[in-house]
C-alpha positions in Angstrom: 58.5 131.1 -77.1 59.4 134.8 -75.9 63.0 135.6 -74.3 61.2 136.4 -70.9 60.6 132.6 -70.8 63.7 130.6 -71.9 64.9 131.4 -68.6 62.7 130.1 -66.5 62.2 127.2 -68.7 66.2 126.7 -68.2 65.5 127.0 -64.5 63.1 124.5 -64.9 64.6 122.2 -66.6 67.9 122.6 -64.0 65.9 121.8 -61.0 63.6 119.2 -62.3 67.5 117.2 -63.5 69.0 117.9 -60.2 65.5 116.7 -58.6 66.1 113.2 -60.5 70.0 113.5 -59.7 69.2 113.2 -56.2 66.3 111.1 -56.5 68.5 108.4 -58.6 71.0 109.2 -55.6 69.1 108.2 -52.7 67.2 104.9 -54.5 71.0 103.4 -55.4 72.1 103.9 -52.1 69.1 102.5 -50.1 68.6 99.7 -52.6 71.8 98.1 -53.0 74.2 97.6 -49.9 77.9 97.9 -49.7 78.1 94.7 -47.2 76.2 92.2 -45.2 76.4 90.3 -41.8 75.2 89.5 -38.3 76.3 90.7 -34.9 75.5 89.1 -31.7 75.1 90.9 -28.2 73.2 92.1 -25.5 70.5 94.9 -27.0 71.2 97.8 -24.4 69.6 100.7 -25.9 66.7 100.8 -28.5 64.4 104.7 -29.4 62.7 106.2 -31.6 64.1 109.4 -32.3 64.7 112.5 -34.5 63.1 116.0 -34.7 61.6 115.8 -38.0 62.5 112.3 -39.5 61.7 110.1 -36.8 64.1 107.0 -37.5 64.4 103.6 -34.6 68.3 103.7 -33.4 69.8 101.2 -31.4 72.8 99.4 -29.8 74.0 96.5 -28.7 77.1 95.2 -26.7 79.2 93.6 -28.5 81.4 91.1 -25.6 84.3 88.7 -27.7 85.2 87.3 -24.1 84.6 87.5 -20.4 86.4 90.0 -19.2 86.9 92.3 -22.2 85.7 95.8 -22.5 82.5 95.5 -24.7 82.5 97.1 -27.8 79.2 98.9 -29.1 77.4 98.3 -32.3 75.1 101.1 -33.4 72.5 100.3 -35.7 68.9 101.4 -37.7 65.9 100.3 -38.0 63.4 100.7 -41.2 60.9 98.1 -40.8 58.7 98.8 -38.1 58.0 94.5 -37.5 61.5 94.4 -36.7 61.5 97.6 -34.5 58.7 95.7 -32.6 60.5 92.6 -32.3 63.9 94.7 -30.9 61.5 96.5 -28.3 60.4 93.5 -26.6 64.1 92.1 -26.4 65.0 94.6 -24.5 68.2 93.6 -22.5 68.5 90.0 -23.9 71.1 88.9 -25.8 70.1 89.0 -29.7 71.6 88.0 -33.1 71.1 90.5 -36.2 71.2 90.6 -39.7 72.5 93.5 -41.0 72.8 95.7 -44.7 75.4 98.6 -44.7 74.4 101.1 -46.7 77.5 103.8 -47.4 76.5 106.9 -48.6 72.8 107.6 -47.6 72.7 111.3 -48.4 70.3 112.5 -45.0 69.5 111.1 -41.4 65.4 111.0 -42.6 66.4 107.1 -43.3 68.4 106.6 -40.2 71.3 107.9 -38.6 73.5 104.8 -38.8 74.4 103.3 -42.0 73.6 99.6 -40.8 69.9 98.5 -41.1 68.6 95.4 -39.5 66.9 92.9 -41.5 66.1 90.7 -39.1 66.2 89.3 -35.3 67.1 86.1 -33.3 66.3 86.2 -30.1 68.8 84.3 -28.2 
């Protein structure tokens, strides 16, 4: 090995660690969630969006009582079964099962850090 090339084999060896730094990152956080639960409401909003990372977002209103200003629960979609299933309820009131995942390091896997599982159709 010449001196030219230790560098570059330090370099190397630097960005290929913080590659698996980040990579080990990203799996943890996506793959094991901080809590888990259901809200019910009325679906109001439901896209596909994003310039580059196109990710399903959504909301629902959240009503405790008659009356009561609704509160609004946003929300992400990864599974595009589920996404389908959200499209067609449209304006209907719907139960969901949620993950919370804190610390997702970029929007590419949604811009909300609760991810719907699954649907009920009310």
């Amino acid at each position: 090995m010449t001196r030219r090339s230790r560098p570059a084999l330090i370099i190397a060896i630097l960005l290929v660690a913080a590659l698996l730094i980040c990579w080990a990152w990203v799996a943890t956080t996506l793959n094991f969630s901080y809590s888990e639960g259901e809200r019910a409401g009325f679906l109001q909003q439901f896209s596909k969006r994003g310039w580059v990372c196109k990710t399903w977002e959504g909301e629902i209103l959240l009503t405790s009582m008659p009356g009561a200003i609704p509160e609004k629960f946003r929300f992400s979609v990864r599974d595009d079964a589920v996404a389908s299933q959200l499209s067609a309820a449209m304006g209907k009131r719907v139960t969901l099962t949620y993950d919370q995942h804190k610390g997702v390091p970029t929007n590419c896997f949604g811009e909300t850090e609760y991810y719907i599982q699954k649907v009920i159709v009310q």
